[in-house]
mmCIF file of the protein (N, C-alpha, C, O) and its ligand, coordinates in Angstrom:
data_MODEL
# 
_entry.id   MODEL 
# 
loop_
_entity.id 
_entity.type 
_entity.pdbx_number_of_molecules 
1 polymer     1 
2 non-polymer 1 
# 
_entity_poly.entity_id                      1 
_entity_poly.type                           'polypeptide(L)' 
_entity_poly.nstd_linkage                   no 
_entity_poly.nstd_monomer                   no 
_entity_poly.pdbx_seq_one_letter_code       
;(UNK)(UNK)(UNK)(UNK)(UNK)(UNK)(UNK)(UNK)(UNK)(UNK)(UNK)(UNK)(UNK)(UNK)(UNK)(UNK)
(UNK)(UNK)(UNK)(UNK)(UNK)(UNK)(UNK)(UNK)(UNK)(UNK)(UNK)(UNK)(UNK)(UNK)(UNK)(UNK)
(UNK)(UNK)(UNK)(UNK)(UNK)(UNK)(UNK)(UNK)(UNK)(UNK)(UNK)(UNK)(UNK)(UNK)(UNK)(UNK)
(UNK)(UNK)
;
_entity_poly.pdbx_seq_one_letter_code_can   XXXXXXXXXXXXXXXXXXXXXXXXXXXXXXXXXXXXXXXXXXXXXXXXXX 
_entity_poly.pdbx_strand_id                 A 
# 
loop_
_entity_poly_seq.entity_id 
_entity_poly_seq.num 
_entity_poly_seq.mon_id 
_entity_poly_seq.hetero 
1 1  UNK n 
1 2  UNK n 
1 3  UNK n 
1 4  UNK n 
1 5  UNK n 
1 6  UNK n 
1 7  UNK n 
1 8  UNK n 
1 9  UNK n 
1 10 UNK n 
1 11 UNK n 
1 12 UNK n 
1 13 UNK n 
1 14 UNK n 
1 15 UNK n 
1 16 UNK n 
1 17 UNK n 
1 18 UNK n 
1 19 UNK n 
1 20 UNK n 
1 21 UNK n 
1 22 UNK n 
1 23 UNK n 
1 24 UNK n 
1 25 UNK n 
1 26 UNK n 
1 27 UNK n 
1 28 UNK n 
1 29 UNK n 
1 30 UNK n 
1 31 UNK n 
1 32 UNK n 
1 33 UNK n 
1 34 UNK n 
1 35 UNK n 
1 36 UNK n 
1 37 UNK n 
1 38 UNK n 
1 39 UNK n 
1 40 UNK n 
1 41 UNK n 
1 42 UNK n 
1 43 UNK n 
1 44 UNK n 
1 45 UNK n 
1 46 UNK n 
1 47 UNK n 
1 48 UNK n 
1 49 UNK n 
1 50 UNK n 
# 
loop_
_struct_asym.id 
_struct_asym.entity_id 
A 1 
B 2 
# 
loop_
_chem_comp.id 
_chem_comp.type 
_chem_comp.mon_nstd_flag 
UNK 'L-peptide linking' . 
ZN  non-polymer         . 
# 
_pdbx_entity_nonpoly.entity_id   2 
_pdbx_entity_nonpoly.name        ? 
_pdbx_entity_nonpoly.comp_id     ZN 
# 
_pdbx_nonpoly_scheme.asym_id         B 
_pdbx_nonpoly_scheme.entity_id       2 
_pdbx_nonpoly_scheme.mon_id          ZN 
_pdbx_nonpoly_scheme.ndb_seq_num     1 
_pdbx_nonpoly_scheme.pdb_seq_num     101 
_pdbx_nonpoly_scheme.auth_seq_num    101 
_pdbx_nonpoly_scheme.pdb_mon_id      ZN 
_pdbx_nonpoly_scheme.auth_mon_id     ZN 
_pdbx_nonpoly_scheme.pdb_strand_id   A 
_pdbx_nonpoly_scheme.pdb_ins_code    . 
# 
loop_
_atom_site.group_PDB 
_atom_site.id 
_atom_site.type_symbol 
_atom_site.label_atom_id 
_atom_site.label_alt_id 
_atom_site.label_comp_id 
_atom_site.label_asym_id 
_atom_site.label_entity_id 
_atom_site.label_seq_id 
_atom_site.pdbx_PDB_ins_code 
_atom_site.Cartn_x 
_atom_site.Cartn_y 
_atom_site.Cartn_z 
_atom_site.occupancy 
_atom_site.B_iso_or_equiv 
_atom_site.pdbx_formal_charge 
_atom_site.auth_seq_id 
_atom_site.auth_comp_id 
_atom_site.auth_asym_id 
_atom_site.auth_atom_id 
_atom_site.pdbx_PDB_model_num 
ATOM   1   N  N  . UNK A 1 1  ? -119.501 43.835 254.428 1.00 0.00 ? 1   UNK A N  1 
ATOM   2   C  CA . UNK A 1 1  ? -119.012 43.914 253.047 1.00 0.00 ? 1   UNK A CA 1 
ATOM   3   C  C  . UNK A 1 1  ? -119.759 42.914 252.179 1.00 0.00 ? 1   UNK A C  1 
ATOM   4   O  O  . UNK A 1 1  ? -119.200 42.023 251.541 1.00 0.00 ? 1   UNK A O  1 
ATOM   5   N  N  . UNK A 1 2  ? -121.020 43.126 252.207 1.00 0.00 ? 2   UNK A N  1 
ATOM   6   C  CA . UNK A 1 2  ? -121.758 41.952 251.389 1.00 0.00 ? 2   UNK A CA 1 
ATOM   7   C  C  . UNK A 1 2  ? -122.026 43.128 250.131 1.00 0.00 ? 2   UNK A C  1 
ATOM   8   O  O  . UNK A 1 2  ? -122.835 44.022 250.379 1.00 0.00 ? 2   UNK A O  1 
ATOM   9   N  N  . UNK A 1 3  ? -121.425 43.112 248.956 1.00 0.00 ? 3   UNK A N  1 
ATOM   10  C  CA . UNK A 1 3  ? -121.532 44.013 247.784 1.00 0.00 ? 3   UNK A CA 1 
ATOM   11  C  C  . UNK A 1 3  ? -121.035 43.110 246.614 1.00 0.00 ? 3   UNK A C  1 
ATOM   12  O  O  . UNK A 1 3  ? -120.522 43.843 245.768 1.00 0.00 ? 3   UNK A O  1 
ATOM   13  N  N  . UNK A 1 4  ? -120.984 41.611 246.188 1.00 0.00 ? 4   UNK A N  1 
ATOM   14  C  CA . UNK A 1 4  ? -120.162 41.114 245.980 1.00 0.00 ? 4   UNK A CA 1 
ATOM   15  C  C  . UNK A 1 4  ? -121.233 41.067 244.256 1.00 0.00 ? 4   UNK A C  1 
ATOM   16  O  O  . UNK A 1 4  ? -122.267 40.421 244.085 1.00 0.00 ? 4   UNK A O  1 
ATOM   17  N  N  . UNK A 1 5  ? -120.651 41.807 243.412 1.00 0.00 ? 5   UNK A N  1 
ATOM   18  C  CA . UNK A 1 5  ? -121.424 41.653 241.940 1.00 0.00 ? 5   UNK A CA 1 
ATOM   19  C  C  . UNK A 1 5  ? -121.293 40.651 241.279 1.00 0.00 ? 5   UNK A C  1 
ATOM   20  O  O  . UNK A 1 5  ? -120.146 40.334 240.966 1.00 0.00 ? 5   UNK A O  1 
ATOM   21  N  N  . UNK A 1 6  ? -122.346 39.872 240.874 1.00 0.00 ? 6   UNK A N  1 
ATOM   22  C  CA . UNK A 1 6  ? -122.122 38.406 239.879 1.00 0.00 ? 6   UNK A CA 1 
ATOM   23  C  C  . UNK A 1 6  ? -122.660 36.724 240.430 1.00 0.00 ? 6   UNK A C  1 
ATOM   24  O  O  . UNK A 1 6  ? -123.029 35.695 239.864 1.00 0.00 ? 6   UNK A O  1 
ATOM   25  N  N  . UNK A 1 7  ? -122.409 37.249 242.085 1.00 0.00 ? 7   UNK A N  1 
ATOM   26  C  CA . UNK A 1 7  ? -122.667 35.923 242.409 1.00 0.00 ? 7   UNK A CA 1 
ATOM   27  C  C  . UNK A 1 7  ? -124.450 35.923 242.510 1.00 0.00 ? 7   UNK A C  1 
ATOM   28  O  O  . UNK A 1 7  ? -125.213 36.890 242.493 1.00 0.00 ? 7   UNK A O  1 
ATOM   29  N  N  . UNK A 1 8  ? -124.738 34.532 242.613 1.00 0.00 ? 8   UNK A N  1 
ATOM   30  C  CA . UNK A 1 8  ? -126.041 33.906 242.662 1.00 0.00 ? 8   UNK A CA 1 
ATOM   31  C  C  . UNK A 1 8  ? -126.704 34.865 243.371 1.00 0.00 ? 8   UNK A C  1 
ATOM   32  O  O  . UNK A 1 8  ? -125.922 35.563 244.016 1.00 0.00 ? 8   UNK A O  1 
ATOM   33  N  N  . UNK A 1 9  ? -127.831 35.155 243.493 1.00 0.00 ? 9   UNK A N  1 
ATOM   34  C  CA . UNK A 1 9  ? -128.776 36.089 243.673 1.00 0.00 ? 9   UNK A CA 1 
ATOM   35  C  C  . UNK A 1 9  ? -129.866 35.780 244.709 1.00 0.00 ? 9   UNK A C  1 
ATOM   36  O  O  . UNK A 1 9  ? -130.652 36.718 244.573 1.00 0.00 ? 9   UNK A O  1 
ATOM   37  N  N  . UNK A 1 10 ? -130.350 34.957 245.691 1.00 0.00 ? 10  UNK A N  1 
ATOM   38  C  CA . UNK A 1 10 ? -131.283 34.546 246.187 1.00 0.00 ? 10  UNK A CA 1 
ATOM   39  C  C  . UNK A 1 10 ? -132.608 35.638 246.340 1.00 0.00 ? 10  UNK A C  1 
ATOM   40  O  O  . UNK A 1 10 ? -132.727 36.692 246.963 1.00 0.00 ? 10  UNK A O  1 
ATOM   41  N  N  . UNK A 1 11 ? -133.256 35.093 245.728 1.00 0.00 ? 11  UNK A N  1 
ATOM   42  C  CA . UNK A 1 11 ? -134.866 36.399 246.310 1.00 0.00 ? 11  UNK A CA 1 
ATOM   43  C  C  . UNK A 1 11 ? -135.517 35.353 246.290 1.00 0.00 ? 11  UNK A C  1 
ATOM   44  O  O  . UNK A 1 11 ? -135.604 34.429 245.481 1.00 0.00 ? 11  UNK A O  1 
ATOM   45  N  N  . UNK A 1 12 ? -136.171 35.671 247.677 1.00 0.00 ? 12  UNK A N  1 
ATOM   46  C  CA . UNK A 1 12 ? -137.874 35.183 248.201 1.00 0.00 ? 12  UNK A CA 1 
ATOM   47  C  C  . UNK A 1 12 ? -138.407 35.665 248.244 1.00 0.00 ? 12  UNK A C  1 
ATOM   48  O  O  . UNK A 1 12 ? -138.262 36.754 248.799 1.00 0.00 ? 12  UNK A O  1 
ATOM   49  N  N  . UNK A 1 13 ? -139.594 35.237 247.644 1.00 0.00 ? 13  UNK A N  1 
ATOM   50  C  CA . UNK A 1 13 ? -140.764 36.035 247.712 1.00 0.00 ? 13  UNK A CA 1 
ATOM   51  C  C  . UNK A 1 13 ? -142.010 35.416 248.981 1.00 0.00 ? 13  UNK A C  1 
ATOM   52  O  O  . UNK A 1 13 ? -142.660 34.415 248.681 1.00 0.00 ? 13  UNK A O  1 
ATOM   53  N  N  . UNK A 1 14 ? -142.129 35.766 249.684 1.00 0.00 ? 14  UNK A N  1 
ATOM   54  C  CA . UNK A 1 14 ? -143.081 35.027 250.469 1.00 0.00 ? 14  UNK A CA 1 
ATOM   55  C  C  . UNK A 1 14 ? -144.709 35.921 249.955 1.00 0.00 ? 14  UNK A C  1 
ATOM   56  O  O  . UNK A 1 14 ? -144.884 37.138 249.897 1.00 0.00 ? 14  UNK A O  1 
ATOM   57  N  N  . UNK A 1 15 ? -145.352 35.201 249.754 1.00 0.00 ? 15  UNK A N  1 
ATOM   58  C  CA . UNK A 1 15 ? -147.075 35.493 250.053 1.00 0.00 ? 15  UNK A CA 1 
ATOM   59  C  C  . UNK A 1 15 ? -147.531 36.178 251.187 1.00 0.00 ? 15  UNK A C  1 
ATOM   60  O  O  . UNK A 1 15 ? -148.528 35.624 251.650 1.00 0.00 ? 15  UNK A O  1 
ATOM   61  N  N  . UNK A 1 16 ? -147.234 37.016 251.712 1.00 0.00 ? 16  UNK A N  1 
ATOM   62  C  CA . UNK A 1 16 ? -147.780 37.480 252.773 1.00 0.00 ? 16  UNK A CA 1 
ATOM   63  C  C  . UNK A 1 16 ? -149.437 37.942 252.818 1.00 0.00 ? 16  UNK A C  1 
ATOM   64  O  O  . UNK A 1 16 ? -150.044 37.957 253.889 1.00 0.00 ? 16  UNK A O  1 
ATOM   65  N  N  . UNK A 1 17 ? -149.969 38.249 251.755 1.00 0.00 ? 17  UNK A N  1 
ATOM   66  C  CA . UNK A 1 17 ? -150.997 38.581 251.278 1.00 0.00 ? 17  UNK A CA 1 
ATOM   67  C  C  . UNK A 1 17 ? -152.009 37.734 250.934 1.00 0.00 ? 17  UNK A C  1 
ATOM   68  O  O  . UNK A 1 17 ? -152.844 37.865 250.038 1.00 0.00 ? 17  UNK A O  1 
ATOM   69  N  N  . UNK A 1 18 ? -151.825 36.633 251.923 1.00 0.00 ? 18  UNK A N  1 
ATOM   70  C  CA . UNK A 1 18 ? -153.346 36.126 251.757 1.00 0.00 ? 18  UNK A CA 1 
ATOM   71  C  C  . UNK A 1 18 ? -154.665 36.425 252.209 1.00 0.00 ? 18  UNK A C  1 
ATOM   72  O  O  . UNK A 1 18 ? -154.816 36.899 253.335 1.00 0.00 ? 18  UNK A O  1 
ATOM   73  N  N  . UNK A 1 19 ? -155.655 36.200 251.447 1.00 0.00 ? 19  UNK A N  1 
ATOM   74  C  CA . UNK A 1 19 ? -156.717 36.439 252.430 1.00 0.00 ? 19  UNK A CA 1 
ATOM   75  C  C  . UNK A 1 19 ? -157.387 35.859 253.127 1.00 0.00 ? 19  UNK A C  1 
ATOM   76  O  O  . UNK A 1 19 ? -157.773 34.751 252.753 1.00 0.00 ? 19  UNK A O  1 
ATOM   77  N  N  . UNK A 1 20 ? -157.728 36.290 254.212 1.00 0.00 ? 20  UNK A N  1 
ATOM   78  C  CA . UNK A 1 20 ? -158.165 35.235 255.362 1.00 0.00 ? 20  UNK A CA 1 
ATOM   79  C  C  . UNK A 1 20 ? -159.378 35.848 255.808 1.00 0.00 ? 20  UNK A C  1 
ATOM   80  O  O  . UNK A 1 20 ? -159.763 35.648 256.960 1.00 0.00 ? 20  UNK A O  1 
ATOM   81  N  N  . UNK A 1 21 ? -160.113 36.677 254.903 1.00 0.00 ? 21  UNK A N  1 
ATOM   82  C  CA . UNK A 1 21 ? -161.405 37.543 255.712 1.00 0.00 ? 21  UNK A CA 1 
ATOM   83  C  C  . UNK A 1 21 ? -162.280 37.723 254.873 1.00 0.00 ? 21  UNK A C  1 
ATOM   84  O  O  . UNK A 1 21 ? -161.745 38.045 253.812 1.00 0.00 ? 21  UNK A O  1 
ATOM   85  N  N  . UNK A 1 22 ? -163.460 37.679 254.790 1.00 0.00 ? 22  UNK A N  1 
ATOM   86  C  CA . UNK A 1 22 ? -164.572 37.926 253.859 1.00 0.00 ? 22  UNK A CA 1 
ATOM   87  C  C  . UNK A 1 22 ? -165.536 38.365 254.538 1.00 0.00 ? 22  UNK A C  1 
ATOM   88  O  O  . UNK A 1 22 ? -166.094 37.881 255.524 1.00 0.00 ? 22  UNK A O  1 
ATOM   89  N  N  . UNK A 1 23 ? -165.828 39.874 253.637 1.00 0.00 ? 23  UNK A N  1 
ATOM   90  C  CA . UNK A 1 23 ? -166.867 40.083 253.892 1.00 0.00 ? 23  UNK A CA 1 
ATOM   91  C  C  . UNK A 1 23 ? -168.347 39.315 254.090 1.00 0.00 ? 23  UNK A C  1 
ATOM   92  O  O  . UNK A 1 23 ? -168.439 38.462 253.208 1.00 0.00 ? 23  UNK A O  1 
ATOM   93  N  N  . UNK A 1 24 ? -169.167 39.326 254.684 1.00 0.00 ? 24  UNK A N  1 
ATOM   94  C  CA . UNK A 1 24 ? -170.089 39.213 254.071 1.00 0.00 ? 24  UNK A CA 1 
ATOM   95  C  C  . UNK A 1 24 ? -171.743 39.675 253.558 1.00 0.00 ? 24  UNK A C  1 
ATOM   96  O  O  . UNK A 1 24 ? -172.795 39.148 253.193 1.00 0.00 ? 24  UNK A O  1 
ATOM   97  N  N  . UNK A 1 25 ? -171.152 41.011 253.810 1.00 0.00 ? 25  UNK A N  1 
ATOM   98  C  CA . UNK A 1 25 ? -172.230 42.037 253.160 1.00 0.00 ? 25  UNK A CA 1 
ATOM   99  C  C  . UNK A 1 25 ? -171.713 41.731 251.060 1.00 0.00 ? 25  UNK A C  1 
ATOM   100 O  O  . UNK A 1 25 ? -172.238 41.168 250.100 1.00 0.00 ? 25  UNK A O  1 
ATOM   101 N  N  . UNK A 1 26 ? -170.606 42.409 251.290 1.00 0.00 ? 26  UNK A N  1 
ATOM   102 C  CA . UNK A 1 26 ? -170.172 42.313 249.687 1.00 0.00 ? 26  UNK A CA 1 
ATOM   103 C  C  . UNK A 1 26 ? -169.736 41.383 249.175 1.00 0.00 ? 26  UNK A C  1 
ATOM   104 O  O  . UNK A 1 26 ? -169.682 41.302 247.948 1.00 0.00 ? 26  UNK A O  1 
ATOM   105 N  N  . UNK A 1 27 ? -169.245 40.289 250.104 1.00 0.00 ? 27  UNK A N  1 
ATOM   106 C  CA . UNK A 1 27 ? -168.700 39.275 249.674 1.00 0.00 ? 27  UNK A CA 1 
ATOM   107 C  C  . UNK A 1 27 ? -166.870 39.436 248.880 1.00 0.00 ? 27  UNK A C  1 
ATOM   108 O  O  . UNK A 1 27 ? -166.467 38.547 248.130 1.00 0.00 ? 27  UNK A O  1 
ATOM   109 N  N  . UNK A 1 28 ? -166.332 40.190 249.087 1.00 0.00 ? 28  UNK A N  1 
ATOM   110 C  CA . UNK A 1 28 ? -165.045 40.842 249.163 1.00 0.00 ? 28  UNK A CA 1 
ATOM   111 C  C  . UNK A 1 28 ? -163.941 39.963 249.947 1.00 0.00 ? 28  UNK A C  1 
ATOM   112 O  O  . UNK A 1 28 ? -163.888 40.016 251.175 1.00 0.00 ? 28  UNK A O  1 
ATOM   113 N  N  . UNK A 1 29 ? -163.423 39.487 249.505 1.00 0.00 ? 29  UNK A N  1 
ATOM   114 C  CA . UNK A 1 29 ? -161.887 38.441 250.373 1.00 0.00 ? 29  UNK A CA 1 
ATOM   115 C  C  . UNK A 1 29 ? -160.831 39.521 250.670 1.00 0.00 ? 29  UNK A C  1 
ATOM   116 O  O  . UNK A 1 29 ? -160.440 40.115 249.665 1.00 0.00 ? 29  UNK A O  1 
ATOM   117 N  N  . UNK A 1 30 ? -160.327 39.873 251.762 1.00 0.00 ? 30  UNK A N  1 
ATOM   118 C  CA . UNK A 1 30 ? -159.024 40.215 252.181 1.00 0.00 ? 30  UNK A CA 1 
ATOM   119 C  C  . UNK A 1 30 ? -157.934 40.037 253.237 1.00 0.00 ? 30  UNK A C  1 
ATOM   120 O  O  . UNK A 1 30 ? -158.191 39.324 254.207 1.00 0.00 ? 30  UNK A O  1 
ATOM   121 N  N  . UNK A 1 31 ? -156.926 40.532 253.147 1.00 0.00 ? 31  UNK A N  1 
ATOM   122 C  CA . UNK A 1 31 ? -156.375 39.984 254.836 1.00 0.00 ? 31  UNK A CA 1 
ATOM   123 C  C  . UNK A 1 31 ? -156.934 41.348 255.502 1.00 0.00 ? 31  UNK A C  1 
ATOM   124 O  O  . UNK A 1 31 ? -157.144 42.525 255.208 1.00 0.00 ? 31  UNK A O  1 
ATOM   125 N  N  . UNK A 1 32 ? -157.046 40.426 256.609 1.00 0.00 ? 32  UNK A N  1 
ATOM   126 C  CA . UNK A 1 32 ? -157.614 40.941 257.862 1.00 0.00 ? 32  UNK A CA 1 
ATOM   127 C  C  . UNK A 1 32 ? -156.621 42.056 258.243 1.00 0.00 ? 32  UNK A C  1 
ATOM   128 O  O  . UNK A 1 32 ? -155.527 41.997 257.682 1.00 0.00 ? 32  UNK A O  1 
ATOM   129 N  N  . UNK A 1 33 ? -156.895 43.339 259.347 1.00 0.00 ? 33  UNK A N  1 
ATOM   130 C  CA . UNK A 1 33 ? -156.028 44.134 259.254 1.00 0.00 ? 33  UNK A CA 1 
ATOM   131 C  C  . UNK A 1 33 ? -155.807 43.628 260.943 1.00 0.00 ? 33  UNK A C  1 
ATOM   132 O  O  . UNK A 1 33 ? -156.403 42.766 261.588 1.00 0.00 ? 33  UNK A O  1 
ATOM   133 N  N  . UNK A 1 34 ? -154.827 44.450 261.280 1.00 0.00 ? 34  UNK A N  1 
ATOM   134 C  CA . UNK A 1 34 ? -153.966 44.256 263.147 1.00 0.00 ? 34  UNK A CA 1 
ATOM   135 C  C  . UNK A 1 34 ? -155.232 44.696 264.092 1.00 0.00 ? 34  UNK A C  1 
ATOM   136 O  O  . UNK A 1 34 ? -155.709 44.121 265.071 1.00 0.00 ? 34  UNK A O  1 
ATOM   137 N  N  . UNK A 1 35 ? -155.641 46.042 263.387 1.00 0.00 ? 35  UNK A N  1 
ATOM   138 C  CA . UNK A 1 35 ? -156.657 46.538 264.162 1.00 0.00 ? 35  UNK A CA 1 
ATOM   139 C  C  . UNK A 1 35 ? -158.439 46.160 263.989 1.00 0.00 ? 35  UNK A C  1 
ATOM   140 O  O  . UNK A 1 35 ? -158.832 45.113 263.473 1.00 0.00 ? 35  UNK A O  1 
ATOM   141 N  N  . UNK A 1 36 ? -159.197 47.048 264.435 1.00 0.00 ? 36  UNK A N  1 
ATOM   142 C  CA . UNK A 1 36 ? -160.528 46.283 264.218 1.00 0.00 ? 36  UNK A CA 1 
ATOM   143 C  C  . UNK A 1 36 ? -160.759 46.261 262.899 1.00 0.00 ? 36  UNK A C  1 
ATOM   144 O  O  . UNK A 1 36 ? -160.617 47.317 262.282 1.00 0.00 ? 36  UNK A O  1 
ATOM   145 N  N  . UNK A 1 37 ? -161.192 44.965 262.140 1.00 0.00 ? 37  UNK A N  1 
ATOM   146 C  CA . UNK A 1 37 ? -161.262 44.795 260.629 1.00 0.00 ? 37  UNK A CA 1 
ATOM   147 C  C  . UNK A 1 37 ? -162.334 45.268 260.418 1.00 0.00 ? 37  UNK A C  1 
ATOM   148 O  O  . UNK A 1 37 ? -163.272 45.295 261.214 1.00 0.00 ? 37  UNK A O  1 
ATOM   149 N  N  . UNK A 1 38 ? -162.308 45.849 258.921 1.00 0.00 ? 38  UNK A N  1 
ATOM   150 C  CA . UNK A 1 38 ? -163.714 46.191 258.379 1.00 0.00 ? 38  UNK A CA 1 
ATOM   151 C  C  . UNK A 1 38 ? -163.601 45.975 256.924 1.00 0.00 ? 38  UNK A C  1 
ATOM   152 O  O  . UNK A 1 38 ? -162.447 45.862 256.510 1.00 0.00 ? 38  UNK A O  1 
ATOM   153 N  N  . UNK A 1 39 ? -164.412 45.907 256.190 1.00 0.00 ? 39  UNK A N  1 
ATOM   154 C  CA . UNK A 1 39 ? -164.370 45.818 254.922 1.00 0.00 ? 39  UNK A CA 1 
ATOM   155 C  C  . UNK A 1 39 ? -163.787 46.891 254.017 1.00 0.00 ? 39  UNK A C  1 
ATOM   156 O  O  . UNK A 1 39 ? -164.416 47.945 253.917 1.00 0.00 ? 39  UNK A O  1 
ATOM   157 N  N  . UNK A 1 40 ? -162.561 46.722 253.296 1.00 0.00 ? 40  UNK A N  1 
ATOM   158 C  CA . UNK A 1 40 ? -162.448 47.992 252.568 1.00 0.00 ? 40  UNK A CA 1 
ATOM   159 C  C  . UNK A 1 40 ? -162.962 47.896 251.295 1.00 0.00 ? 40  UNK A C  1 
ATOM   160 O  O  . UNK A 1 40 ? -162.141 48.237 250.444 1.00 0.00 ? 40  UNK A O  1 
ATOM   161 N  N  . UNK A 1 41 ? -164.146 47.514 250.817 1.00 0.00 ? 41  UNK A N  1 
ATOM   162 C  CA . UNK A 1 41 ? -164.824 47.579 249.660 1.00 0.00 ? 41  UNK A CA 1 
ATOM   163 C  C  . UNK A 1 41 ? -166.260 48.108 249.837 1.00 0.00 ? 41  UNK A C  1 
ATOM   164 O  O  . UNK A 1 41 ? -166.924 48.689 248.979 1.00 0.00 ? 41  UNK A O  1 
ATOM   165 N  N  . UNK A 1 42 ? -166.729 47.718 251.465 1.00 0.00 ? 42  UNK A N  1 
ATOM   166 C  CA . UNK A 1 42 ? -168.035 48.815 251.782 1.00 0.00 ? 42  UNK A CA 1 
ATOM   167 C  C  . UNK A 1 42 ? -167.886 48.924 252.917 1.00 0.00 ? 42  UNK A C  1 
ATOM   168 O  O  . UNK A 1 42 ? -169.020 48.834 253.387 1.00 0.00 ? 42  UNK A O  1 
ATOM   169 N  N  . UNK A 1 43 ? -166.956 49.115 253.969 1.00 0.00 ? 43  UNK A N  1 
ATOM   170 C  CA . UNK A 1 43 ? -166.739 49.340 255.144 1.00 0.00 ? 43  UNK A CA 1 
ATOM   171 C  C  . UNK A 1 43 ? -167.729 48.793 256.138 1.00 0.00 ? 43  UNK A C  1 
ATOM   172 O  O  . UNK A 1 43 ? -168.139 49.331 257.167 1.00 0.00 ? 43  UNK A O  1 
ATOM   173 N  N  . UNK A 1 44 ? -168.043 47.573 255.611 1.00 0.00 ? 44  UNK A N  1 
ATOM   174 C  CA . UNK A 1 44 ? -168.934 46.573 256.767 1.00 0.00 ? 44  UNK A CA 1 
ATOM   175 C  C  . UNK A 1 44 ? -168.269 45.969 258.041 1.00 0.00 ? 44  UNK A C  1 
ATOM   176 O  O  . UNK A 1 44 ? -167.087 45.637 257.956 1.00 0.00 ? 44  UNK A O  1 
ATOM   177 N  N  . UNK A 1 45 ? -168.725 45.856 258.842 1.00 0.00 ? 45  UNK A N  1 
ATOM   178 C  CA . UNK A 1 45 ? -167.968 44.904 259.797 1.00 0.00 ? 45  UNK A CA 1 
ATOM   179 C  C  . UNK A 1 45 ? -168.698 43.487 260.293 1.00 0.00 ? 45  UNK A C  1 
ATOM   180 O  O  . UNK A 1 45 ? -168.774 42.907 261.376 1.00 0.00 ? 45  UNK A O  1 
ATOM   181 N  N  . UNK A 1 46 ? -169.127 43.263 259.134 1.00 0.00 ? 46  UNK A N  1 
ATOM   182 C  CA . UNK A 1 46 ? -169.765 41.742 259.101 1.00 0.00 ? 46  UNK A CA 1 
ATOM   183 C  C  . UNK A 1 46 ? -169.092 41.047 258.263 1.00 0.00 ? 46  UNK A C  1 
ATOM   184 O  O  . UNK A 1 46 ? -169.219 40.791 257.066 1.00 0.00 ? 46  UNK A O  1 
ATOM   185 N  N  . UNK A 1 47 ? -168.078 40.678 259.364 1.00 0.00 ? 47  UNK A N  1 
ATOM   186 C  CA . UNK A 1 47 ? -166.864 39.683 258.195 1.00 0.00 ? 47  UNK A CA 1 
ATOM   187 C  C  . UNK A 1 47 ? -166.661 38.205 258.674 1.00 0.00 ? 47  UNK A C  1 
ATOM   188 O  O  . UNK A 1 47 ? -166.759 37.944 259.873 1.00 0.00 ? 47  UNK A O  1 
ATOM   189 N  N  . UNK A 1 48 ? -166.487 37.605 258.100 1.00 0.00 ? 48  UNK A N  1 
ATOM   190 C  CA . UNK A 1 48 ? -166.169 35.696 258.428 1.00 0.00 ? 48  UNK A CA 1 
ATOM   191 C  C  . UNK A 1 48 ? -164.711 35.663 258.276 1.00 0.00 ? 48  UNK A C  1 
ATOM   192 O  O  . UNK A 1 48 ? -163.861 36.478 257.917 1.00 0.00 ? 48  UNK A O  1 
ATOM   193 N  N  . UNK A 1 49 ? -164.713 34.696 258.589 1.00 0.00 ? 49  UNK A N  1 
ATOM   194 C  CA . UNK A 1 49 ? -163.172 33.970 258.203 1.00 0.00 ? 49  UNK A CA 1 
ATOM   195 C  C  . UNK A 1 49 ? -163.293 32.855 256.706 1.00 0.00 ? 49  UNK A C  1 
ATOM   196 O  O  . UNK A 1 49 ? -164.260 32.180 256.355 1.00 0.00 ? 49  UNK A O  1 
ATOM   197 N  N  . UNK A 1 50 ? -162.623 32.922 256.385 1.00 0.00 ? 50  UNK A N  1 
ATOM   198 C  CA . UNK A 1 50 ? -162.284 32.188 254.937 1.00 0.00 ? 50  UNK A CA 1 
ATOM   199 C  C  . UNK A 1 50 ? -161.833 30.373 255.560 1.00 0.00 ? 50  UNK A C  1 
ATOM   200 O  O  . UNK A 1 50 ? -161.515 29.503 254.750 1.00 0.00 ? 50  UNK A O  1 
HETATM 201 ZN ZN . ZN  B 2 .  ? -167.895 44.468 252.117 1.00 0.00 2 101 ZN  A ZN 1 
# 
């Protein structure tokens, strides 16, 4: 029964979206994906870490 209208509101926002990967064909920053990373701005797989 958590429906309770009026009281204080808590939202977090966490950053999950950092980037931790750079290309470096294009030079493009993103997060890295789970699976094999590649660039989604030219689909390189010559990427560094940030
Ligand atoms: Zn790229």
């Amino acid at each position: 029964m958590a429906c309770s209208a009026g009281g204080p509101m808590e939202i977090t926002i966490l950053d999950v979206d950092e980037e931790d990967t750079k290309c470096n064909d294009c030079g493009k920053k993103f997060r890295r994906p789970k699976r094999k990373a590649r660039c989604p701005e030219c689909g390189s797989e010559n990427l560094g870490a940030l």
